[in-house]
N, C-alpha and C positions, 0 to 999 in steps of 0.2 A: 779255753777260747775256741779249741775246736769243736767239741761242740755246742757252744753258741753260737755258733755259725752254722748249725748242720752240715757238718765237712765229715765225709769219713775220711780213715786214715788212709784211703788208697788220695782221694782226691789231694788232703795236703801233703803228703809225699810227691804227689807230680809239681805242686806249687812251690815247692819249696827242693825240689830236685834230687830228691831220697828215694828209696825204699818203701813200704809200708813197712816191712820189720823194723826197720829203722827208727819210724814215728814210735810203733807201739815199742820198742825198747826206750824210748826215750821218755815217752809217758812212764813206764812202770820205774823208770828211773834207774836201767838197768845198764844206760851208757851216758857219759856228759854230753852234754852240748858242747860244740862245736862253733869255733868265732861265724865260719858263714852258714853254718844253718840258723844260727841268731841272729843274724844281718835279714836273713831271707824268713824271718819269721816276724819279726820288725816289719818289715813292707806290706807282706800278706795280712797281717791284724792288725796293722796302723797303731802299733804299741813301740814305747816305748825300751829300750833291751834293759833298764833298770825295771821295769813292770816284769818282765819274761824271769830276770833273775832273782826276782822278790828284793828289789831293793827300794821298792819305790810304790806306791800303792796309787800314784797318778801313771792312768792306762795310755792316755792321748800323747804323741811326739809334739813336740814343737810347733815340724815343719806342717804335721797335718791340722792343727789347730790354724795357722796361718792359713793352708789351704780350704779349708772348710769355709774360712771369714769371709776370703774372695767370693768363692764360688755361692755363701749367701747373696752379697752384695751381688753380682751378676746377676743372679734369681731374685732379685727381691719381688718387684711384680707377680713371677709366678706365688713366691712364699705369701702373699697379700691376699693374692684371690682365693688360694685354698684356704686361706684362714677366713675367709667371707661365708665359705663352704658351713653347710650344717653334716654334726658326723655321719650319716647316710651319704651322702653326697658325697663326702672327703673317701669315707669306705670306698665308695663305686673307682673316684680317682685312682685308688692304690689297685684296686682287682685291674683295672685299664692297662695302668702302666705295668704288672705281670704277665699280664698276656700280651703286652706290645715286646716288653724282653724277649718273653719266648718266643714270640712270629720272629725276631730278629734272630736267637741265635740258630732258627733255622735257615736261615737265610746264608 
């Protein structure tokens, strides 16, 4: 999941309040996990801890399924016009909104 997220393991060690030794011993499986490093890896990949511990092959929590419904519903308009969009146009939207990210987290 880290990397599909493009995380290195310095970054999800700060998100998750570790180590990098720590991340990479835990990738190579060379220390258990930990009740809150699994709490705090549930938050950051919006996973479920039965997906984390291979108990469960559905990735999505619950509570983030309910929030996603919401926050479609709230967007629905915007979700309408992009989909009015032809893929050129939908592309331009997506390159927009990364560079409005990035202006912001220089901000």
């Amino acid at each position: 999941m880290r990397n599909e997220k493009g995380l290195r393991q310095e970054d999800l060690a700060e998100m998750i309040n570790v180590s990098q030794q720590t991340v990479s011993r835990l990738e190579k499986g060379e220390i258990a996990l930990t009740a809150d490093i699994l709490v705090n890896l549930t938050k950051v990949f919006h996973v479920s801890a039965d997906y984390i511990l291979k108990l469960s092959d559905s990735r999505l929590t619950y509570e983030w399924q309910i929030d996603f419904s919401h926050n479609m519903e709230k967007n629905e308009n915007l979700y309408r016009a992009y989909g009015r969009l032809n893929r050129t146009n939908q592309e331009l939207v997506f390159q927009l909104m990364g560079q409005l990210v990035e202006r912001q987290k220089e901000r």
